[in-house]
KEMI-558984 format. One record per residue (C-alpha): residue number from 1; x, y, z. Coordinates in nm, 4 decimals. Layout:
+-----+----------+----------+----------+
| seq |       c1 |       c2 |       c3 |
+-----+----------+----------+----------+
| NUM |        X |        Y |        Z |
...
+-----+----------+----------+----------+
***
This chain:
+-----+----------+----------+----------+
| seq |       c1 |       c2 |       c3 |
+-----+----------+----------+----------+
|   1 |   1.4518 |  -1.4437 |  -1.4515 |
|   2 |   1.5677 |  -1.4734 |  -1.0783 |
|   3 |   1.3846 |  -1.2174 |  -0.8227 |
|   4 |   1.5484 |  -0.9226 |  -0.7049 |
|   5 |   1.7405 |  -0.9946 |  -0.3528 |
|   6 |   1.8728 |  -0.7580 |  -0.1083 |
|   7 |   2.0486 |  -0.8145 |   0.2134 |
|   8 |   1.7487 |  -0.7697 |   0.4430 |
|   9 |   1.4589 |  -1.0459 |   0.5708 |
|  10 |   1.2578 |  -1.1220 |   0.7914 |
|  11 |   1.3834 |  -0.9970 |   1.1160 |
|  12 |   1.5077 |  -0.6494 |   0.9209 |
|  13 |   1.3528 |  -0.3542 |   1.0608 |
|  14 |   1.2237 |  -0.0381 |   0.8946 |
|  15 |   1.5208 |   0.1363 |   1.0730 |
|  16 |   1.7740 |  -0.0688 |   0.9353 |
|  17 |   1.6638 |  -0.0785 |   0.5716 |
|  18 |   1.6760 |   0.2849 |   0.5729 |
|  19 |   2.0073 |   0.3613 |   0.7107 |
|  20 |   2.2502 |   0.6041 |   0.5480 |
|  21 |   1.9534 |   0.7197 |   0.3072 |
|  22 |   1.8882 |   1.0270 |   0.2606 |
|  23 |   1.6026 |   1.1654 |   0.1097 |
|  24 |   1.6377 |   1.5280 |   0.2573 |
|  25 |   1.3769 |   1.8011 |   0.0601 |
|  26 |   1.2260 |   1.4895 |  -0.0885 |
|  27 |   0.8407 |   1.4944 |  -0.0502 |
|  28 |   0.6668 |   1.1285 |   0.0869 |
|  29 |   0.3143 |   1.0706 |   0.1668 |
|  30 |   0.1669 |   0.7553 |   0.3532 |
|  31 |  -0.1868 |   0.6590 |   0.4039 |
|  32 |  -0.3044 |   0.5249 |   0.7396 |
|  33 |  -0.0504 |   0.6477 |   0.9310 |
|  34 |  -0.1348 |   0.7176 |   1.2302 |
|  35 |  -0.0987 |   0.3698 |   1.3616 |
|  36 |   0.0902 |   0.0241 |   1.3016 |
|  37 |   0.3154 |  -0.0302 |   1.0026 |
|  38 |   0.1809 |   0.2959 |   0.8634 |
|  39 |   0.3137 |   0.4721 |   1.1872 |
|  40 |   0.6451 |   0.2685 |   1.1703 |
|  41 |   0.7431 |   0.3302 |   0.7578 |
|  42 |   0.6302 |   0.7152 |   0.8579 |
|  43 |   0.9062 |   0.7691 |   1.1441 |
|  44 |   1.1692 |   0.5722 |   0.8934 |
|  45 |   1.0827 |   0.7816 |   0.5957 |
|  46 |   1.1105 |   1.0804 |   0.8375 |
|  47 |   1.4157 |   0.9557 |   0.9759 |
|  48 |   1.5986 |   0.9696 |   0.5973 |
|  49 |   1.5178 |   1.3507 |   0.5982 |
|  50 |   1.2166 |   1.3368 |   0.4183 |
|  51 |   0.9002 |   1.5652 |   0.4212 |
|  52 |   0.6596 |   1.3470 |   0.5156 |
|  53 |   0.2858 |   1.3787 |   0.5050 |
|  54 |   0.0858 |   1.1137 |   0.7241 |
|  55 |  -0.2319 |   1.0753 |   0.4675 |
|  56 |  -0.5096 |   0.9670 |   0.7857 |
|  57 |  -0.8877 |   0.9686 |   0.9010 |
|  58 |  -0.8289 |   1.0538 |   1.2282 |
|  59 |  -0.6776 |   1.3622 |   1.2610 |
|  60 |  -0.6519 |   1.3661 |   1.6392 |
|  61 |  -0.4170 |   1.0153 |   1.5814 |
|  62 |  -0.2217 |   1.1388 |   1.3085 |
|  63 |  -0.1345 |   1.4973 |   1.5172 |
|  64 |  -0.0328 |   1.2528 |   1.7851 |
|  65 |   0.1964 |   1.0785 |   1.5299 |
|  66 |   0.3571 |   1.3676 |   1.3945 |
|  67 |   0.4383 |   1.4564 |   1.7477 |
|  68 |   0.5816 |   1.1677 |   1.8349 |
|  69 |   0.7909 |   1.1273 |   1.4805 |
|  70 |   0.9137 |   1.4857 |   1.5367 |
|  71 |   1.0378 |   1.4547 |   1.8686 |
|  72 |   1.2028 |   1.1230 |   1.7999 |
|  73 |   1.3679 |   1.2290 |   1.4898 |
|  74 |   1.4250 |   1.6264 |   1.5081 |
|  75 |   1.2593 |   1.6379 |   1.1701 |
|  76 |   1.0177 |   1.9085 |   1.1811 |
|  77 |   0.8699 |   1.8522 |   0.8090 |
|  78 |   0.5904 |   1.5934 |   0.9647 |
|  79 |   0.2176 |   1.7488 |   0.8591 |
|  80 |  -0.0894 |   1.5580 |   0.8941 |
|  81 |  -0.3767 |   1.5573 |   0.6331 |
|  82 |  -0.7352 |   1.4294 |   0.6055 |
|  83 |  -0.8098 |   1.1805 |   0.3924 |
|  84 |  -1.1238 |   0.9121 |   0.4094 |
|  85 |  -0.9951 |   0.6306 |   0.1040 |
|  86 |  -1.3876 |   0.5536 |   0.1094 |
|  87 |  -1.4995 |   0.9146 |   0.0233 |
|  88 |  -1.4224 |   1.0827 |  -0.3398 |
|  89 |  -1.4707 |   1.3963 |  -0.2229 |
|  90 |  -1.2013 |   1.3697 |   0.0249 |
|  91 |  -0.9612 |   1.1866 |  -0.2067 |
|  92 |  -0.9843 |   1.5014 |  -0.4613 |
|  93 |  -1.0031 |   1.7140 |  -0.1465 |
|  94 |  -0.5999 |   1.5799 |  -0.1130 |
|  95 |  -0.4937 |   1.5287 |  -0.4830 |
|  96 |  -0.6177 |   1.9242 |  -0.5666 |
|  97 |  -0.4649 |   2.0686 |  -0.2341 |
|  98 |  -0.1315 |   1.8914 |  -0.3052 |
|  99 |   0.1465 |   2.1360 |  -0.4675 |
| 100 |   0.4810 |   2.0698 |  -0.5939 |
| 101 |   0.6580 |   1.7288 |  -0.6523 |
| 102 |   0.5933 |   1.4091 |  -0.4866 |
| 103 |   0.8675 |   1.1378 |  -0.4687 |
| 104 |   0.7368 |   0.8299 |  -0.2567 |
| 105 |   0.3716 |   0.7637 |  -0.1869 |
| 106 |   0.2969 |   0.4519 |   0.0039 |
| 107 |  -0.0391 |   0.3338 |  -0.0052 |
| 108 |  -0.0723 |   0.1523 |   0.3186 |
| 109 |  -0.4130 |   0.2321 |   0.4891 |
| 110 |  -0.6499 |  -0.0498 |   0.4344 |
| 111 |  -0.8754 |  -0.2964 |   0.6355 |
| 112 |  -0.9057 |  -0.6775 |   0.6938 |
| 113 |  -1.1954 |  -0.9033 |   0.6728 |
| 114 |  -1.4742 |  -0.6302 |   0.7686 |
| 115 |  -1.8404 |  -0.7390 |   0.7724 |
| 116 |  -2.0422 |  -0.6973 |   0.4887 |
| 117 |  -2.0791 |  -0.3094 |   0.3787 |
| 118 |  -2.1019 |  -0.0732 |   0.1179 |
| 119 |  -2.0019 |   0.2651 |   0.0281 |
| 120 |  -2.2663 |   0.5450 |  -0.0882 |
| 121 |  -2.1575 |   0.4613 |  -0.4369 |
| 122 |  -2.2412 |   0.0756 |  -0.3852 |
| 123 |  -1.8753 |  -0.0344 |  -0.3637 |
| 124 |  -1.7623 |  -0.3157 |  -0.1441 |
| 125 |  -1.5956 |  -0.1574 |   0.1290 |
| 126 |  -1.2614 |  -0.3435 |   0.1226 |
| 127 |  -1.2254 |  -0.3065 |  -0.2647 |
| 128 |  -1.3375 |   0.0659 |  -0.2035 |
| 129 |  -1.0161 |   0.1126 |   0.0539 |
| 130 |  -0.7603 |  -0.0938 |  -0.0145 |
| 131 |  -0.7753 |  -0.0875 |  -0.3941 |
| 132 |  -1.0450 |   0.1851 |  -0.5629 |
| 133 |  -0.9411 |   0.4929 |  -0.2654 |
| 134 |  -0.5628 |   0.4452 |  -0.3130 |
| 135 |  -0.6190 |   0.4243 |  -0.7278 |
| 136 |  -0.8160 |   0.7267 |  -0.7155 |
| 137 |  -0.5443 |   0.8819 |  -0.5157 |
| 138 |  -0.2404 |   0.7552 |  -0.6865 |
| 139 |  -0.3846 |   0.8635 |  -1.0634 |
| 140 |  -0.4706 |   1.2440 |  -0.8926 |
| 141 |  -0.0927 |   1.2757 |  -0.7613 |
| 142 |   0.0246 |   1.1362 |  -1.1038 |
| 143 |   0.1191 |   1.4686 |  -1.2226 |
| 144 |   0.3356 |   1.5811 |  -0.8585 |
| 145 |   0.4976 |   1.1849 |  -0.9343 |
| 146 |   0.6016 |   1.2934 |  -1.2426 |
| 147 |   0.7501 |   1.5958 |  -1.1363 |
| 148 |   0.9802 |   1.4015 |  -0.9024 |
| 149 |   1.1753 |   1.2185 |  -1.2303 |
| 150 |   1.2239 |   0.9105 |  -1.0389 |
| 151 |   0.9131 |   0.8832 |  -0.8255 |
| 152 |   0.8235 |   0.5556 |  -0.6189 |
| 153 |   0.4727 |   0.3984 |  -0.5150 |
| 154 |   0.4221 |   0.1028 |  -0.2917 |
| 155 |   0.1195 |  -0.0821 |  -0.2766 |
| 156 |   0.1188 |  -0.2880 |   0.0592 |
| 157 |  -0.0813 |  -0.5899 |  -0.0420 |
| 158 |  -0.1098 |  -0.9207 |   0.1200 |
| 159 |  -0.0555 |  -1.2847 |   0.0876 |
| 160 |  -0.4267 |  -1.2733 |   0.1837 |
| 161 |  -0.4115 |  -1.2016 |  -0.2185 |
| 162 |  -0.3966 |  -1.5808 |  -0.2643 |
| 163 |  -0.7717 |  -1.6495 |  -0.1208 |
| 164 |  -0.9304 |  -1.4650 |  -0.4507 |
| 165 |  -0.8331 |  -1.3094 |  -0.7848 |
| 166 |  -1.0529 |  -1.0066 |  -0.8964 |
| 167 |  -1.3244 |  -1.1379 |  -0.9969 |
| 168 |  -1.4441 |  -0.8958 |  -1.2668 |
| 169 |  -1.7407 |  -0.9488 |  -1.3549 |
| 170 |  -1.8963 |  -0.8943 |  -0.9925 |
| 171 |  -1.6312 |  -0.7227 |  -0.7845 |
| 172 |  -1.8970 |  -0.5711 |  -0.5444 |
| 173 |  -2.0525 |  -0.9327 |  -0.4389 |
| 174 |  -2.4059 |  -0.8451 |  -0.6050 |
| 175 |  -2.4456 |  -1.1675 |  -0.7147 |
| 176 |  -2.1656 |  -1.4044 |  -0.4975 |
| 177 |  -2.2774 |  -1.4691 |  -0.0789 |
| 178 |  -2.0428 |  -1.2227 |   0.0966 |
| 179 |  -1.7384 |  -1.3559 |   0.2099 |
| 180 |  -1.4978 |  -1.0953 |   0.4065 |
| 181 |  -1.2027 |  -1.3005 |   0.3372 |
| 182 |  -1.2587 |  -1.3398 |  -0.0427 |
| 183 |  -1.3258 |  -0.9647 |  -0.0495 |
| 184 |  -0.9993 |  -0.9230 |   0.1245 |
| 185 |  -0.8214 |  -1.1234 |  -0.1067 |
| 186 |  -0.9641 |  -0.9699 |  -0.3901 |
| 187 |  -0.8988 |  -0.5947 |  -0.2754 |
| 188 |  -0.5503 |  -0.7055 |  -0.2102 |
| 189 |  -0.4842 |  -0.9018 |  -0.5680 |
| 190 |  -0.5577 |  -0.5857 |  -0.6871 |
| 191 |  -0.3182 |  -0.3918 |  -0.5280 |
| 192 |  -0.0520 |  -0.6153 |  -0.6854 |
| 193 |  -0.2114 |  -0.5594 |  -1.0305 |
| 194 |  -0.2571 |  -0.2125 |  -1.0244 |
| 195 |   0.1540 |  -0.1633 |  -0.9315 |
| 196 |   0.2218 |  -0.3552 |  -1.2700 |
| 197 |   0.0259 |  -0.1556 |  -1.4364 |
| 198 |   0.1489 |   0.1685 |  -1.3183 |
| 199 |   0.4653 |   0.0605 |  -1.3604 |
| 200 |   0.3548 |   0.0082 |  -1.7510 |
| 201 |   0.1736 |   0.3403 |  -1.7911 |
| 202 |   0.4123 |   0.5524 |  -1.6140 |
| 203 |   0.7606 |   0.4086 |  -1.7565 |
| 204 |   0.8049 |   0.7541 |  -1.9780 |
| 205 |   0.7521 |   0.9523 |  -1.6183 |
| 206 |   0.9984 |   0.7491 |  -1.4616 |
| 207 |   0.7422 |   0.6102 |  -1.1836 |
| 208 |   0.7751 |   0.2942 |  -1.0524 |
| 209 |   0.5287 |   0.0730 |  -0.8481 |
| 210 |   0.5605 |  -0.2319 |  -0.6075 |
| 211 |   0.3486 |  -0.4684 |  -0.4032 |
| 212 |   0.4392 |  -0.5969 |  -0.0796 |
| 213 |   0.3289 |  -0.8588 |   0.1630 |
| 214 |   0.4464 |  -0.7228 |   0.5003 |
| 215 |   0.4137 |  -0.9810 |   0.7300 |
| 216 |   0.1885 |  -1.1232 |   1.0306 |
| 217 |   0.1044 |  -0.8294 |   1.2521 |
| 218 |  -0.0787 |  -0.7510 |   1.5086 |
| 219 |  -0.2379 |  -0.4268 |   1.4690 |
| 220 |  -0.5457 |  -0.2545 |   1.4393 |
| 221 |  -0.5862 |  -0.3680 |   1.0992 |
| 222 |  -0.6772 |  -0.7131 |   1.2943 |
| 223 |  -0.9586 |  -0.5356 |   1.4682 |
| 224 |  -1.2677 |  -0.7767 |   1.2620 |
| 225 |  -1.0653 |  -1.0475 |   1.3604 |
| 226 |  -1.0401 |  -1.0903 |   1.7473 |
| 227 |  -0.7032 |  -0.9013 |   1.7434 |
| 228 |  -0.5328 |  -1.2174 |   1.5672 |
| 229 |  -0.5515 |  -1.1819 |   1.1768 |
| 230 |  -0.6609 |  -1.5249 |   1.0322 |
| 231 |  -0.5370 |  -1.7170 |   1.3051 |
| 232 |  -0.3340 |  -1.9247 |   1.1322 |
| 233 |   0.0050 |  -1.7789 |   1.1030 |
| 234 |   0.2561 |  -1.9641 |   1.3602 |
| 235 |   0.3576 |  -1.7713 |   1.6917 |
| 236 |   0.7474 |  -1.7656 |   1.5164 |
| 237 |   0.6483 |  -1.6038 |   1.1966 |
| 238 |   0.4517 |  -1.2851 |   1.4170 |
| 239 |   0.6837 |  -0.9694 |   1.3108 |
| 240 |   0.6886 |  -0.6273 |   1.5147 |
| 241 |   0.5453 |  -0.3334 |   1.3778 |
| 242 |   0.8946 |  -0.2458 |   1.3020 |
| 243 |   0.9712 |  -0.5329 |   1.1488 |
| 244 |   0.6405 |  -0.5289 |   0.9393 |
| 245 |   0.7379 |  -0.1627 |   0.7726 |
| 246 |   1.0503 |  -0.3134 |   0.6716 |
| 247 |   0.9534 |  -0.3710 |   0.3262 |
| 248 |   0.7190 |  -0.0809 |   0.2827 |
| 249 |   1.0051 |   0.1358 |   0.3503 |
| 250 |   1.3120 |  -0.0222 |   0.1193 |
| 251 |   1.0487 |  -0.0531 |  -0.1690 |
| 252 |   1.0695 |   0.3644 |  -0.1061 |
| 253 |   1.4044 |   0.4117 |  -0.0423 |
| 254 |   1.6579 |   0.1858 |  -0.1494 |
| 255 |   1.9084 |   0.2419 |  -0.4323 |
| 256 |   1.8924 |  -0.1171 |  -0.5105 |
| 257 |   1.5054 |  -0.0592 |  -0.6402 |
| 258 |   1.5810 |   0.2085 |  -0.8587 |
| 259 |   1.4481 |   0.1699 |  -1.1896 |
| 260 |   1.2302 |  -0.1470 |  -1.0735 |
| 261 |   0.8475 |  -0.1668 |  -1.0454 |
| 262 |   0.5307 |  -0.4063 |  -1.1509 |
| 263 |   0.6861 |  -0.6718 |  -0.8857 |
| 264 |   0.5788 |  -0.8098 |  -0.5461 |
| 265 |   0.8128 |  -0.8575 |  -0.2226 |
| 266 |   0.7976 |  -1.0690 |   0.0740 |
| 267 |   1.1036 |  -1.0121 |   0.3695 |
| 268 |   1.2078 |  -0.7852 |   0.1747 |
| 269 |   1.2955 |  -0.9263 |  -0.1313 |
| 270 |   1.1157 |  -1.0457 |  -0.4281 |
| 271 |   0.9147 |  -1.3814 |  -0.4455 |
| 272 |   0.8222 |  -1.6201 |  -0.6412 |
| 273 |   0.5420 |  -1.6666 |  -0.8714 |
| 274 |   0.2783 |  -1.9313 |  -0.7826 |
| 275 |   0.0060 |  -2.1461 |  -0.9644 |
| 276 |  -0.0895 |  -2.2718 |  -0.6289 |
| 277 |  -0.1774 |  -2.1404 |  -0.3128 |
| 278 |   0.1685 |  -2.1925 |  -0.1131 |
| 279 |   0.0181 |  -2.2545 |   0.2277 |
| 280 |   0.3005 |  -1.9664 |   0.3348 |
| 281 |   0.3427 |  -1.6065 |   0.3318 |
| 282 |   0.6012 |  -1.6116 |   0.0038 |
| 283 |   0.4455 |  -1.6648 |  -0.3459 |
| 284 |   0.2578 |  -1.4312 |  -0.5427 |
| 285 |  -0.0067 |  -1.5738 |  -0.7512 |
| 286 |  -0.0293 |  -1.5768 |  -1.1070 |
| 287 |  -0.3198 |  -1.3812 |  -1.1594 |
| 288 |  -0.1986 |  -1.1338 |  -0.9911 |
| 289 |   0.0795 |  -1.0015 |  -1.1452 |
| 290 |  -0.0605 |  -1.1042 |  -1.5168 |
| 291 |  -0.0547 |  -0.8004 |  -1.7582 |
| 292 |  -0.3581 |  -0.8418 |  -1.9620 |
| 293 |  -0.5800 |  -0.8552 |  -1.5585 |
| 294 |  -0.3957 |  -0.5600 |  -1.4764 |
| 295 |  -0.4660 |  -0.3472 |  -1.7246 |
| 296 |  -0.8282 |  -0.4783 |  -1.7430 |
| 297 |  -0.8687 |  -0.3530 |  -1.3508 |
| 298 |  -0.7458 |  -0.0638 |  -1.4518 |
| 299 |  -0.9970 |   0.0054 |  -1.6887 |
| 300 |  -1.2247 |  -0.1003 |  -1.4710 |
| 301 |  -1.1232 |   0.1266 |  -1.1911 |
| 302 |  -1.1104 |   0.4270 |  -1.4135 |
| 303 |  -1.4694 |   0.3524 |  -1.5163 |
| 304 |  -1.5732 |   0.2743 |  -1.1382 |
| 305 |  -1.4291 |   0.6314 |  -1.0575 |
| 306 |  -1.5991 |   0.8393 |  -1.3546 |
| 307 |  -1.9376 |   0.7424 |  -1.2113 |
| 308 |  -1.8633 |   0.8683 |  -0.8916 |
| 309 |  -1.7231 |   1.1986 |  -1.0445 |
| 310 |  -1.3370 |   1.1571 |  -0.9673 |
+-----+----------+----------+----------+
***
């Protein structure tokens, strides 16, 4: 089966892709936006009409945000909300305060190689964030997705995905030496595999969910890193912030993804499947997309979460 293509690449911008949509009185939420890519897919989705909530930690950065979002686009539905991915408390905090139908949900907020760390509940902390936060999340808005009829979530992952499947059987590195790029890659495989499994569970509510690798950008996400990611992504494949929100934003808005979840896009379009690590930013591995690992992380995560009391 070839991948799904679209007219848009590398150089598209989160602007373009969304042109002529319109989502007006549609509800959107995205996590950690109140900088970079998050920032960027907020003022598109905003810029379609949409009611957008800007899901953040810092509530001082997310206010300044809105402002900016409002001002740029004359949409006055931009609100700001708390929300720590690390804390249960605050993720039910935000699934029980939500009301009403929720159409797009992008789960961008995440972080990138962090030294070693732990959350009260003895997760590692970038499995907690960029995979067991957004889960927790996703499965307490499931009912508002629902509501929508034809509901959209996008996972941005990474083709940092590539340096480690999720390794089950010690996810929270109690027995492996900590390695903040292998945790990385492991948070971020299971982003991919939780959006086929959605996708799965949720085909009777008409939900779909997609992974995305956005691209090399600098942002704060790069803040454990010297500013510079992994260092080893050439100077010509960098992409602006607008560039980078490119394929966040078309995985939530295009007519051309309607109907489609459970796959994984690069430049906006869908990419191969690997067996190897590709030594690029295209491929998705194997093990990350396979059916039987998603739904096993699933079960995982939903056992993870009932010890915690979500």
């Amino acid at each position: 089966m070839s991948g799904l293509t679209t007219p848009f690449g590398f150089s598209s911008t989160a602007t373009e892709v969304a042109q002529g949509i319109d989502l007006t009185g549609r509800r959107a939420v995205v996590t950690g936006a109140s900088s970079g890519i998050g920032a960027a897919t907020a003022h598109a989705l905003a810029g379609t009409g949409a009611k957008v909530t800007l899901a953040v930690r810092d509530m001082t950065a997310g206010q300044r945000v809105a402002k900016d979002i409002t001002g740029s686009t004359g949409n006055q539905e931009v609100r700001v909300a708390h929300l720590d991915l690390t804390d249960p408390a605050s993720v039910t905090a935000f699934t029980t305060a939500w009301e009403g139908p929720l159409h797009v949900l992008v789960n961008n907020a995440g972080v990138m190689a962090c030294p070693e760390k732990y959350t009260e509940q003895g997760w590692e902390w970038q499995f907690a964030t960029n995979h067991l936060g957004h889960f927790a999340l996703t499965t307490g808005l499931h009912g508002a997705l629902a509501a929508d009829g034809a509901a959209r979530v996008v996972v941005v992952s990474s083709t940092g995905h590539q340096q480690s499947p999720v390794v089950f059987d010690d996810v929270n590195f109690a027995f492996r030496p900590y390695d903040p790029w292998l945790a990385y890659g492991q948070s971020k495989t299971a982003g991919v595999l939780f959006a086929v499994e959605a996708t799965r569970r949720w085909a009777g509510d008409n939900i779909t969910a997609n992974a995305l690798m956005p691209g090399a950008i600098y942002t704060n996400l790069q803040r454990h890193t010297g500013g510079r990611g992994s260092g080893r992504v050439p100077a010509h494949l960098i992409k602006t912030v607008e560039q980078g929100a490119a394929t966040s934003v078309l995985l939530a808005t295009s007519p051309l993804l309607e109907g489609v979840g459970g796959r994984y896009f690069v430049d906006c379009n869908e990419t191969e499947v690997i067996d190897r690590r590709s030594g690029t930013l295209h491929g998705v591995a194997r093990y990350a997309v396979d059916p039987d690992n998603a739904r096993r992380l699933w079960t995982l995560s939903e056992q993870l979460g009932s010890r915690s009391g979500l």
